[in-house]
N, C-alpha and C positions, 0 to 999 in steps of 0.2 A: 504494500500500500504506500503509494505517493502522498505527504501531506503537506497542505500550503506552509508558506512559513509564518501564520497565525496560528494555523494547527502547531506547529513544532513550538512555536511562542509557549504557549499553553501548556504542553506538555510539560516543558521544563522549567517552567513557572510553580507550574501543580508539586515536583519533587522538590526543586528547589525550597521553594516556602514552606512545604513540610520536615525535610531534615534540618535547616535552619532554626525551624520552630520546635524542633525533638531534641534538638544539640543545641544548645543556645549558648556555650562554651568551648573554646576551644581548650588543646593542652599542650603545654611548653618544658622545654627540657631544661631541668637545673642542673649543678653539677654536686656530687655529694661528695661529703668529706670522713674519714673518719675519724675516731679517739685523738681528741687534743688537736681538733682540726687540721688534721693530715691531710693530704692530698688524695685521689681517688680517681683510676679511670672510669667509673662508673658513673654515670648521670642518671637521675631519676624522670619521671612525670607527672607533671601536673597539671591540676585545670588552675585556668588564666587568671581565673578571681575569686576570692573568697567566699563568694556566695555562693559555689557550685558546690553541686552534690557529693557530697562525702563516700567514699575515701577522698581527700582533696589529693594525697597522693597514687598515682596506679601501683600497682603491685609487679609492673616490668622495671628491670634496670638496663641503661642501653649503653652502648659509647658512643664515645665521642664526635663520632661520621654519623651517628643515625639520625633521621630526620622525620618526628612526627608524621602521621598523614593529619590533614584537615579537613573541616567541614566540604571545603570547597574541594577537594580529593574527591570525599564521599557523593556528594551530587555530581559531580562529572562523569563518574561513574555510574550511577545509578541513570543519567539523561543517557547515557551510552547503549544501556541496560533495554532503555524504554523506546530505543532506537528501535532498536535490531524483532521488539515487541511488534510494533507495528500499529501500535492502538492509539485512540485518540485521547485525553486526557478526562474527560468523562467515563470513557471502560476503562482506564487503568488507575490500580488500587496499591499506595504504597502506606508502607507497617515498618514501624521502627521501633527502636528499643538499643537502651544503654544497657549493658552489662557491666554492673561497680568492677573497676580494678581492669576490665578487659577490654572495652572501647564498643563500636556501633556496630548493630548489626540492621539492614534493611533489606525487605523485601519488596517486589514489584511482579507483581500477577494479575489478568483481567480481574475486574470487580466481579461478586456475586451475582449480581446483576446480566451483565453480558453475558459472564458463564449461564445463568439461567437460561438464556432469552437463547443461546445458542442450542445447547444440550441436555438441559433437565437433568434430573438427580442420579446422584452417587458417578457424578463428573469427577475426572480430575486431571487439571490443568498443571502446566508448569506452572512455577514460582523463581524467579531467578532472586538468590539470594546473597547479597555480599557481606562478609565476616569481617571488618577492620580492624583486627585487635592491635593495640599499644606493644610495641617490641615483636612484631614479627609481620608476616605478609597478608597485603591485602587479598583474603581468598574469595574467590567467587564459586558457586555451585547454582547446578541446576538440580530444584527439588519437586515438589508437587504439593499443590494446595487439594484436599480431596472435602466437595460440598456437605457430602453428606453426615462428617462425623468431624465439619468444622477445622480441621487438620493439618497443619504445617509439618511437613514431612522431607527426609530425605534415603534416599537408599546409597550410601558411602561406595558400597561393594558393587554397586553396578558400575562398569566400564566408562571411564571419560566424563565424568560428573561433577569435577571439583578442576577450576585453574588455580593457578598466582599470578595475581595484575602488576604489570610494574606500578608505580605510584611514588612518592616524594615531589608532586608537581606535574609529572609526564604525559599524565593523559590527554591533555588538549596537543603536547608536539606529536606525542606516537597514537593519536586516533585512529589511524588508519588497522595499527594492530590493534589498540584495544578492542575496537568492531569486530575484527576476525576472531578475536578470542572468543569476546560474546556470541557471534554465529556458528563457530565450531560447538562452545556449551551447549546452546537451543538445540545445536543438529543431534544431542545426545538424549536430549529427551524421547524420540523414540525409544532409544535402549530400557528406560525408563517403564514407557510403555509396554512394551515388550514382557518385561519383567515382571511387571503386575498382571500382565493376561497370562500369563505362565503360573504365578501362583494363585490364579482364578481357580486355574481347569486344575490343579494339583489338589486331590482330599486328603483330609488328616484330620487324625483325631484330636480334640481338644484339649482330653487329658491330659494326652502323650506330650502333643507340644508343649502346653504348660507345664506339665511334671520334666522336659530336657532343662527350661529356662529357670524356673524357680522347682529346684529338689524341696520334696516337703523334708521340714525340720522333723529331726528322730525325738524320740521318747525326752531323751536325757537335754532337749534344750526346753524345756518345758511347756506348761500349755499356753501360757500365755502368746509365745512367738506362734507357736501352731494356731491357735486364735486369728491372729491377725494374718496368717497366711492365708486359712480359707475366707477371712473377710476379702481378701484383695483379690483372690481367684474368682468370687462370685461377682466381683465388682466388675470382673473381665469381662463373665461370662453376661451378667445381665448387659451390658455396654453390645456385646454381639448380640444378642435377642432382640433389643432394641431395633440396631441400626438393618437388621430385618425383616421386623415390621414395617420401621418405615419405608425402606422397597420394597415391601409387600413381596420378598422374594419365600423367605420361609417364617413358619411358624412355631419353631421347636428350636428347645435349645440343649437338643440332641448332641452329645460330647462327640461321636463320629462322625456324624452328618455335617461336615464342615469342611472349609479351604485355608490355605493357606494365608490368602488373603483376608479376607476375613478375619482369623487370629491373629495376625500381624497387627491388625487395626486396632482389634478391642486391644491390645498392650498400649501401640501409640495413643492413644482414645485414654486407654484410663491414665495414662504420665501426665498427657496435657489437660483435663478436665478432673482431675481426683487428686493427681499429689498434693502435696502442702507442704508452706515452706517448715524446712526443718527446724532452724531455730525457733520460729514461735507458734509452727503448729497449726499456721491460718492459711488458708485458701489464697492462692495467686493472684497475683491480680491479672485481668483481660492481658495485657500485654506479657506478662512474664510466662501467661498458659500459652499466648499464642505461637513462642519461641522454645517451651521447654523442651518438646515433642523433637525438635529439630537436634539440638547437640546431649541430650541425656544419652548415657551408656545404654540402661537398660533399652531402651529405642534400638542402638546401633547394634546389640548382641541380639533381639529379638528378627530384626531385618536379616544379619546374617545367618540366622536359624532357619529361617522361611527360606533365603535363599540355596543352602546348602542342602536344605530337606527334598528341593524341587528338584536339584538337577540331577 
């Protein structure tokens, strides 16, 4: 799709003024000293002003050659992102989020919306998502946003899924590659596809899957851990029953009668709408649920379980 340069206006308008408006700080390299003000090749991170979000310090130390990325990094990147999309600034939907200590992550996938009007339920679309973290590379990944169980997703172990952008400034002189990187990712999202029509048609039982991922705790850990293990397995299971009703595909929440797919989901499904944060216990908030799904462990050992079972 050809768009005017009002349409492109707008586009990068729409990302711009939203990470601007998510990031309202940048962060700057100090230099740190040790015991009795010693010298140090180590420099630290911070945000620029005192009013920003604590830790004021990041938790990377870098040298002396390394050079932040910035807000203006991160948007060049992301209008890159929404290039190569195709969409116009009304279908395209961008989601952000600070990670304390680790830096920005943003995603850019059609709206709800579009995807509705296109496809109808239990769709799922790419999500092109970039990682910024403080002391290492800007990575970008293609992952998948899936309608039906709300979803922020990615499969690691499928083929060609994840670059490293250059960055420190670069993107506006080396455009021309940052575009191909981006096109080369999007051309991976097949393999994506691919991979979940693969663990469609694959059955398996529920028990079995869940009893490889979480081994039930023995006798001698007591009952209380056992307790809250079958809380958390029924929390899967009701999560699968559910998001089959709502496609009206099946009615039973049959431990055999099931796919790979499916079981993969109710895991990612219960990370990002059931966890809670560990120190105090409380429910995530919208943005923290909408990113957990994406870099949690148990996510990435349960993806590679599905995958490994299919082939």
């Amino acid at each position: 799709m050809s768009f005017t340069a009002s349409e492109t206006t707008a586009v990068q308008s729409k990302i711009r003024d939203r990470i601007f408006a998510a990031f309202p700080h940048e962060v700057i390299k100090v230099p740190l000293q040790g015991p009795d003000n010693q010298p140090s090749p180590h420099y630290g991170l911070c945000f620029d002003s005192l009013d920003a979000p604590q830790p004021h310090f990041m938790s990377a130390t870098v040298k002396r050659h390394y050079i932040p990325h910035t807000r203006e990094d991160v948007a060049v990147a992301c209008e890159t992102i929404a290039a190569g999309l195709g969409l116009t600034a009304d279908q395209l939907e961008v989601s952000t989020f600070f990670k304390k200590a680790k830096g920005h992550r943003v995603s850019v996938q059609p709206t709800a919306k579009y995807r509705r009007s296109v496809a109808g339920s239990d769709t799922v679309w790419p999500a092109f998502i970039l990682n910024a973290n403080y002391g290492g590379a800007l990575q970008a990944n293609v992952g998948m946003k899936r309608d039906v169980c709300s979803n922020l997703q990615m499969m690691r172990k499928v083929t060609g899924t994840t670059v490293n952008l250059r960055h420190q400034g670069n993107f506006r002189t080396n455009f021309d590659e940052t575009m191909r990187q981006w096109q080369d990712l999007a051309a991976k999202f097949d393999n994506i596809v691919e991979a979940a029509k693969h663990l469609k048609e694959t059955r398996f039982s529920a028990s079995d899957f869940y009893s490889r991922l979480y081994p039930e705790p023995t006798p001698a850990e007591g009952k209380a851990k056992h307790t809250r293990y079958e809380k958390k397995i029924d929390l899967m299971l009701e999560r699968l029953a559910q998001e089959r009703l709502d496609l009206n595909t099946h009615r039973s929440r049959s431990t055999t009668q099931t796919n790979l797919w499916e079981l993969v989901n109710s895991i990612t499904g219960y990370v990002q709408h059931e966890k809670r944060n560990k120190a105090t216990g409380q429910r995530l908030s919208k943005s923290e649920q909408a990113w957990m799904a994406v870099e949690d462990k148990e996510c990435d050992r349960a993806w590679s379980l599905a995958l490994a079972s299919a082939s």
